[in-house]
N, C-alpha and C positions, 0 to 999 in steps of 0.2 A: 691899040696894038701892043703897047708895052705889055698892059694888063693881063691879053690874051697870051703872050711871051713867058711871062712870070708865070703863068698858072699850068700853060704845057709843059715847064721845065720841070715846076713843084710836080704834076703828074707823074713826070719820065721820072725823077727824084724817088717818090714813094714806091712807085712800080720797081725799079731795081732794089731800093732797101728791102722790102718783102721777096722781090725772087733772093738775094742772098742769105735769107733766113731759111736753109733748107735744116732738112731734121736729120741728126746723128744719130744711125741705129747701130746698138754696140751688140753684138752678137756675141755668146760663150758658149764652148762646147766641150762637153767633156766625158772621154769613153773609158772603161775598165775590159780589159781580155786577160783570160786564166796565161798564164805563164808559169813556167819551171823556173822557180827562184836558185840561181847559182848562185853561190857563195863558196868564197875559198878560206879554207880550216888550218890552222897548223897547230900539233899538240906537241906540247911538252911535259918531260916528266916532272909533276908539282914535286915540291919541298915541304917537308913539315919540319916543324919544332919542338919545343919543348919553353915552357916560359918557366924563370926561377922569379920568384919573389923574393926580394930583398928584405927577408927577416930581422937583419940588425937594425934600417929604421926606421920597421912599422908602420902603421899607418901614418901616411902626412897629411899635410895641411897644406893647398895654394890658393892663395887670393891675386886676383886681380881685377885693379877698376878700373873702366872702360867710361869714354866718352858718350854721350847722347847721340851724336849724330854718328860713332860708329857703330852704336848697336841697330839703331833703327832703321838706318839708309845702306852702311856697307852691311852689314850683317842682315838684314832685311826685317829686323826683329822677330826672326827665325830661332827659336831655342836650341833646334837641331843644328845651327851652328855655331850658334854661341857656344854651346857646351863645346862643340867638337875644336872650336877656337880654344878652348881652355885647359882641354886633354893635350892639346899639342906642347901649350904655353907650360903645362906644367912637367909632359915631357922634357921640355931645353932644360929650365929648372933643376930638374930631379936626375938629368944625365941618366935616362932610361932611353927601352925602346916602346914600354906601353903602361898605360893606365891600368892597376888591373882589379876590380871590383870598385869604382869608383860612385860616389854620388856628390850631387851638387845643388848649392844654392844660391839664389842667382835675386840681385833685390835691387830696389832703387837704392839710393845711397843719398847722403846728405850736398855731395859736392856739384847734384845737378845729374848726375850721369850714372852708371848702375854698376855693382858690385857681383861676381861671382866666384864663389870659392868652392872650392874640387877638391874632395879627401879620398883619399887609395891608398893604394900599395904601388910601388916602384915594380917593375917586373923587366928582363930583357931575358931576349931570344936567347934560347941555350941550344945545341945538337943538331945542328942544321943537317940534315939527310934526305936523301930521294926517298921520296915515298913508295913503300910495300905494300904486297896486297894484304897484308895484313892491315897496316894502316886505311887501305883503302875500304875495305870491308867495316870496317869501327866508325870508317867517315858516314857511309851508306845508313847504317844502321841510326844513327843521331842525326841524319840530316831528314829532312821533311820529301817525300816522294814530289815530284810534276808531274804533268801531262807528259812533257819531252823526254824526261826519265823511261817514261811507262810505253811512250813511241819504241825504244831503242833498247827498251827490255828482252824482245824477241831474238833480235841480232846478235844481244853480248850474252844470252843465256845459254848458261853450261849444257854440253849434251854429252845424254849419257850414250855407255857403250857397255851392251853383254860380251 
């Protein structure tokens, strides 16, 4: 009787572990509809300048060495930032506001970790002015055309009048 007992029970046992193995179906759905993209604009009148180059001390010279793990982890060993890390650094330096015709060489070094040096010209902002349409028309002309330009062509185009 016990036996018969013990083997009903393992029965009812097995029979519930298997009904509580039901199956998890994960469904995902996903739609696109045309929409009118609103976006809200505000313009202001840009500034231009004028940069002076600091002719009395010519071109310089900045060096700075950098650690291993900050060039290859924080800086990603991304050259595009490393340099732009070093235009800055040589900004504070040079008591400017920009680099200006700069090149750079950038090396391993001996102390373990990498060396790069930035030679330019010191230059800061001079004649700070709202921009004219004369400046704006000189912009147009040196700047590269878009798609988005060529949308909004129609709208800001001059009409004539006999």
């Amino acid at each position: 009787m016990k036996k018969i007992f013990v083997f009903v029970l393992t029965a009812m046992l097995f029979a519930t572990v298997a009904d509580a193995q039901k199956t998890t179906t994960y469904r995902y759905e996903d739609t696109q509809a045309r929409a009118l993209d609103m976006k809200a604009s505000g313009y202001v009148k840009p500034l231009v300048n004028e940069v002076k180059v600091d002719a009395t001390r010519g071109r310089q010279k900045f060096v700075i060495d950098m650690e291993k793990d900050f060039v290859e982890v924080d800086m990603k060993g991304e050259i595009v930032n490393i340099r732009s890390y070093g235009v800055f650094k040589a900004t504070e330096q040079w008591h400017c506001d920009v680099v200006v015709a700069p090149t750079f060489h950038f090396y391993t070094n001996n102390k373990g970790g990498y060396t790069l040096e930035v030679l330019g010209f010191a230059g800061s902002f001079i004649n700070w002015r709202t921009m004219t349409d004369a400046d704006l028309e000189w912009i147009r002309t040196t700047q590269p055309r878009t798609t988005e330009d060529q949308q909004i062509e129609a709208v800001t185009k001059a009409i004539r009048t006999r």
